[in-house]
N, C-alpha and C positions, 0 to 999 in steps of 0.2 A: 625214172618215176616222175617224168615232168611231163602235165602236159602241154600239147602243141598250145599253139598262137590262138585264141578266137576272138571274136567280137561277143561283149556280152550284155542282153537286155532284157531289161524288167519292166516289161510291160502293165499299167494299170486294167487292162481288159482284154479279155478272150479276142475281140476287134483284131486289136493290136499285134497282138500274138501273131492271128492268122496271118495278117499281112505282112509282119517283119519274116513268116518262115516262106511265104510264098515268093517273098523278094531274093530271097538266099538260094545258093546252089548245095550249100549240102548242112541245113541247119537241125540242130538237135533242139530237145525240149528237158528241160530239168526241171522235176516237183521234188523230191525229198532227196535226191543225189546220189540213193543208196546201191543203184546200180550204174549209174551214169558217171559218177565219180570216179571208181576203180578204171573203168572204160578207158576215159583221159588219161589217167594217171601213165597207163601203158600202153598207151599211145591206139588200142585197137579202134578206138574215133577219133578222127580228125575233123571235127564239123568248121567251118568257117564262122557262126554263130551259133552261141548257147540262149537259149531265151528263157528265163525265169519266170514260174509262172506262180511263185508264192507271193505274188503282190496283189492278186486277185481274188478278191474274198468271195466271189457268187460263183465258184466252184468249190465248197466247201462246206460240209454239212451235212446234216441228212434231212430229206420232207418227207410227209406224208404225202402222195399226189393219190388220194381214193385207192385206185386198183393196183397203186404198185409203192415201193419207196424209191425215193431216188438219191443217190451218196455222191458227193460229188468228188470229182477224180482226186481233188487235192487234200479229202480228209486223212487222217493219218490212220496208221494203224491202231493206235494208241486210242484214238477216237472213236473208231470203229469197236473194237472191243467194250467198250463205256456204253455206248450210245443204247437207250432203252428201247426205239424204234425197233432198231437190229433185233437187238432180244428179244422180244415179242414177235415179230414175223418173218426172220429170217437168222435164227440162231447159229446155222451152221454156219455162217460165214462169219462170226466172230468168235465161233470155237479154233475152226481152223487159223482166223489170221492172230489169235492167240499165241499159235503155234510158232511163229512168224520169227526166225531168229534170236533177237534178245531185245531186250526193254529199251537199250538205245535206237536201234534199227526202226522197232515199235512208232517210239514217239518223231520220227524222222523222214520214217520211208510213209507214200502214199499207198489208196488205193488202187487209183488211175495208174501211177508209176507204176505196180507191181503188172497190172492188166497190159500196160503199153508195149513194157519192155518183154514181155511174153517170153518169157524163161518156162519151158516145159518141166525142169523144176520144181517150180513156184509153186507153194500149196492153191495159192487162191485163184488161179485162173479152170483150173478142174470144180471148184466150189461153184464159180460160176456158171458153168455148164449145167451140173448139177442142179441147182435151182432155176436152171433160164433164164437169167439174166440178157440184158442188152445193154449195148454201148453205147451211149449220146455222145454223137460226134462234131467239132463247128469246123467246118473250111471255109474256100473263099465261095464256095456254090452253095451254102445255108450250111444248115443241120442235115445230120443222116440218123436214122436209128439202125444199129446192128445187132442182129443175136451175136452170142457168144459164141453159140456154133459155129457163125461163118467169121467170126471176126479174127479168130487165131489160124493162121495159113502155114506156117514154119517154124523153124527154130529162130527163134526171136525177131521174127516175121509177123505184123498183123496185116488190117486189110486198110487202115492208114495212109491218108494221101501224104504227100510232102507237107501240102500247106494244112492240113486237118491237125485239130487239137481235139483229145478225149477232154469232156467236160463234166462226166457222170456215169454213173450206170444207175441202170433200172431193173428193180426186182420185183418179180410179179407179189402180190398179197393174198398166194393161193392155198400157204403152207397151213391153213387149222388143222389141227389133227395129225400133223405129220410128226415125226421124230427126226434127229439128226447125229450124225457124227461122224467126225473128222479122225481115221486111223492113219498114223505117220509114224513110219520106219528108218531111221538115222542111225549113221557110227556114232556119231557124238549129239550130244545135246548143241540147239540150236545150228544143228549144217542141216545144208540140202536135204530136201527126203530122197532117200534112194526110189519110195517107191509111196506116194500117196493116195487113200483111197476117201471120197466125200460120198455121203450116203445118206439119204434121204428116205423116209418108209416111211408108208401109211397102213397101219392094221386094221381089218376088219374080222370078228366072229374071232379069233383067235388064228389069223392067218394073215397072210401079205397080201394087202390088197392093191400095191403099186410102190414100186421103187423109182430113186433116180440114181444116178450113181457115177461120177467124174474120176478120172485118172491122174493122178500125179505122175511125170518122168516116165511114162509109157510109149512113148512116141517121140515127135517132133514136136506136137502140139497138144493140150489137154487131149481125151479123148473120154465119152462116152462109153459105158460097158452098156452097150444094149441088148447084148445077147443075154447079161448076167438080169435085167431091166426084165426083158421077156420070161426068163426062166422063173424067175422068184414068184411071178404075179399067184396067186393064189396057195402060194407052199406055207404051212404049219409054219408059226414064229418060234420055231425050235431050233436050236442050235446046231443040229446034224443036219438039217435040211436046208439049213440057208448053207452051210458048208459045202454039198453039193450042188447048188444051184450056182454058188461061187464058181466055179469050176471051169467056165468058160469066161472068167473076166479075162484072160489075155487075149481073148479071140481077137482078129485083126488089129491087132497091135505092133507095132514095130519098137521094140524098146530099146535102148542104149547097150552098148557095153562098154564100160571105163574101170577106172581103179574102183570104185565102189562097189561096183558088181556087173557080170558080166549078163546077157541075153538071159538067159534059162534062171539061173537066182530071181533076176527082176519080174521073169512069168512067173515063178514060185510064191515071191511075194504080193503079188497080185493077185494068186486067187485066195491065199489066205487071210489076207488082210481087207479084204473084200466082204470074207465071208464073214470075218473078227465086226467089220464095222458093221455090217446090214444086221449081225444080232445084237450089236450095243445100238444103233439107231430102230430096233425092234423092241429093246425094254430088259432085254436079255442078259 
């Protein structure tokens, strides 16, 4: 439980950053430690430098920019839940990082960290999908903007150069009228979700007039229910019909099978918890 040997640096600016990881041959990035810690501990990283990026205060925060908000990677979880911004335009993603462990991990781990380290796990990187969010990226070639769709590739895979550092994410300010809710299914209080579902719905007339809808631990990487997106669009905000409409959230899905639950449990929970959140993000 020791880890290896590295070089370690706390850069005063994103600049910095980029250049001390572009100069490294296998350098990691630490914001809150809460997954990157364990990593070392047991040796499955060996990076040759750690580069600290809690010294830099202008990724941190939340702004209004007009048409979107923008969070910056190293806000914390703790912050994120608080922040009135969030509340007001984009509640589910502080419902769900609510969710988020426990109160230490909370006030510790980041945004950005939970997004970088792309654990298909992770309640928040499906949250993202969900509302379409984008990734603000800085390498040594400028900034990049990325959806959230293209930005998670594998299991703990993004689309992250060596020398790129996340600096933010950006959420559209398209949510009036919408509802939200984050259903999360665990053995125990504060583990992994076996199986999470982020759900977003807009009613009209007394019906669905547009879903979004992110996976937890369905895959390798968040995934999209779009089939369950298409079905709902116009069905009664009734509880039996969003149940059915649920029905095909496992569609192309490839999900785990571990001690938690195997293949088939995790489709099961998927379409029911699917259907549980689209009628609690329906008023139901």
């Amino acid at each position: 439980m020791i880890p290896p040997r590295f070089e370690y640096l706390k850069p005063n600016d994103i600049a910095s950053a980029v250049e001390a990881m572009g100069e490294s041959e296998d350098p990691k990035v630490i914001a809150g430690g809460q997954s990157l810690m364990p990593l070392l501990r047991l040796r499955f990283a060996e990076p040759d430098v750690v580069i600290d990026l809690g010294g830099i205060q202008d990724v941190r925060g939340v702004r209004d920019e007009g048409d979107h908000l923008w969070i910056g990677a190293m806000t914390t979880h703790y912050d994120v839940v608080r922040d009135p911004l969030i509340a007001e335009h984009c509640s589910l993603l502080a419902t769900a990082t609510q969710t988020v462990a426990d109160p230490a991990v909370r006030h510790r781990g980041t945004l950005g960290g939970a997004f970088a380290h792309a654990d298909p796990a992770s309640d928040l990187p499906a949250v993202a999908l969900a509302l379409e969010a984008e990734m603000v990226v800085q390498g040594a070639g400028g900034e990049r903007v990325i959806p959230a769709s293209e930005f998670f590739v594998d299991y703990l895979e993004t689309t992250l150069e060596q020398d790129e550092v996340l600096t933010g994410i950006r959420i559209p300010k398209k949510w009036g009228g919408w509802n939200f809710h984050y259903e999360k299914f665990t053995r125990t209080a504060q583990a992994w979700a076996i199986v999470g579902v982020a759900a977003a719905v807009r009613r009209s007339n007394g019906s669905v007039a547009e879903a979004r809808i992110g996976l937890t631990n369905m895959d390798s990487v968040p995934v999209r229910a779009a089939s369950v997106e298409s079905a709902v669009r116009g069905v009664p905000a009734q509880e039996e019909a969003l149940a059915e409409a649920a029905r095909t959230a496992d569609e192309g899905t490839n999900p785990p099978s571990d001690l938690h639950g195997k293949e088939d449990y995790r489709r099961h929970l998927s379409r029911v918890l699917t259907g549980r959140a689209l009628a609690r993000a329906a008023g139901l």
